[in-house]
Structure formats: C-alpha cells, structure tokens
N, C-alpha and C positions, 0 to 999 in steps of 0.2 A: 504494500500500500504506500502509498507518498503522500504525507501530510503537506497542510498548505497551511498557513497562518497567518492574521488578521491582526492588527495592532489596533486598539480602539480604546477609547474612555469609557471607564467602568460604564456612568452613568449611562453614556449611548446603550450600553450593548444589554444593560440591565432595560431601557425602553424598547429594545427590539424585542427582548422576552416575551412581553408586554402584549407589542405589537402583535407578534408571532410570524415576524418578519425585519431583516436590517435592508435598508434599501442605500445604505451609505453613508460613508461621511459625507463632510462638505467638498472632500478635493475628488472623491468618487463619483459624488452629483457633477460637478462642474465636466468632470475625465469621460462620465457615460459607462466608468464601469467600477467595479468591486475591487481596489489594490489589492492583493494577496501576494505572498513572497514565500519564497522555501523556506527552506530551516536554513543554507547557508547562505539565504538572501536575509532572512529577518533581521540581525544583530547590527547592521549596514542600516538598514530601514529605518529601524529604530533611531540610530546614530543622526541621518540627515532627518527625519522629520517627525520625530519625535523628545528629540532633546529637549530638557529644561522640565517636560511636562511630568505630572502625578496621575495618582489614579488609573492607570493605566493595565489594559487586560492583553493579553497574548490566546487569541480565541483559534484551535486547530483545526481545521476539517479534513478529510481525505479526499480527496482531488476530484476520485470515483464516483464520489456521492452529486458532485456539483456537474454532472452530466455535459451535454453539447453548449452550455453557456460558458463555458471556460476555455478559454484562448489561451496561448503561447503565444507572449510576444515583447519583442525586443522593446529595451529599454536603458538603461542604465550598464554605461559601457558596454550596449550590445547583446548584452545578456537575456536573456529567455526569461518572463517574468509571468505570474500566472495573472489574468483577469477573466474576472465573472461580470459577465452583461446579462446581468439581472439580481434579483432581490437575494437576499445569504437568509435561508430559514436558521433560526436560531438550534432549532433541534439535532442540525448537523452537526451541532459542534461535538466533537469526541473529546474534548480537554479546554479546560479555561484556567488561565493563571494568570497572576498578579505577576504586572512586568515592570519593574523599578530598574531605573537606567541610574547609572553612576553620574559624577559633573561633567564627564565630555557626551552624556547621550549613550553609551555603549550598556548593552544591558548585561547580569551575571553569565559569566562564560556559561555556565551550567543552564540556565533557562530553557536553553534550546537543547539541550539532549535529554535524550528516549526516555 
C-alpha cells in the first residue's frame, strides 16, 4: 500500500469530520485540487508551508482508496506529487497525528515513519 499525507489544522480537519467531507484548504480551493505528499515529500512540505504554524494534524490515506481522482504530477523540483480533484472523505483517513515542526519548520525525524 502507499500512504499519502495531508498536513492541515486540527480545527479544519476536526470540521471536515463534521462535515463528513474536506473539500480543502485555502491554497487547494485556489490550486483546484487536494495537496497531498508522500512520506519522503511530507517533512519538505511541512518545512516551506507550514513553518511557524501550531495545531497542526498529519492526516494519512492510502493512495488506493482515493481512486481515479488522484493524479501524479510534477511539481517541486520536478518531482511526482500526488493531487486529488475532488472532496478527501474524512473516513479515509487510516492514521491522524499531531504534527509539531521544530523553529526552522522541519517536523520530528520520527513522525513520518511506519
């Protein structure tokens, strides 16, 4: 299986429970789809656009489950990045964790492994 991971503010993702659907952050609404990053994309992800911030979740899905809405595609020096065009049911998620970044942005080496 290949996990895929979501960086988000508790509070969003605790509304999307809610809801019974995430339709995005604000750079996702703006982009037209769902950021999502690997496990050796996350810790990077984290670092550019999530630095400074708290409250923050590390939400995992499996790749699998998010069907023909999920693309491959370049981004960030080139690299193969995963995006979902369309809504992230919350019930996909197989794992939620509290993601605390250090002062440069970088989160615990450990967060991201198995």
């Amino acid at each position: 299986m290949s996990r895929l991971y979501k960086i988000i503010d508790a509070s969003a993702w605790e509304a999307a429970i809610r809801a019974g659907t995430f339709v995005g952050a604000e750079i996702d609404l703006q982009d037209g789809y769902i950021h999502l990053s690997t496990a050796a994309q996350a810790a990077e992800t984290a670092r550019l656009h999530f630095a400074g911030r708290e409250g923050l979740l590390l939400v995992g899905v499996e790749a699998q489950s998010l069907g023909d809405a999920l693309k491959w595609e370049p981004s960030r020096g080139g690299d193969l990045f995963p995006h979902l065009y369309g809504p992230l049911a919350p019930d996909l998620a197989v794992e939620t964790r509290a993601l605390a970044l250090n002062a440069d942005g970088w989160p615990d080496p450990g967060v991201l492994a198995a």
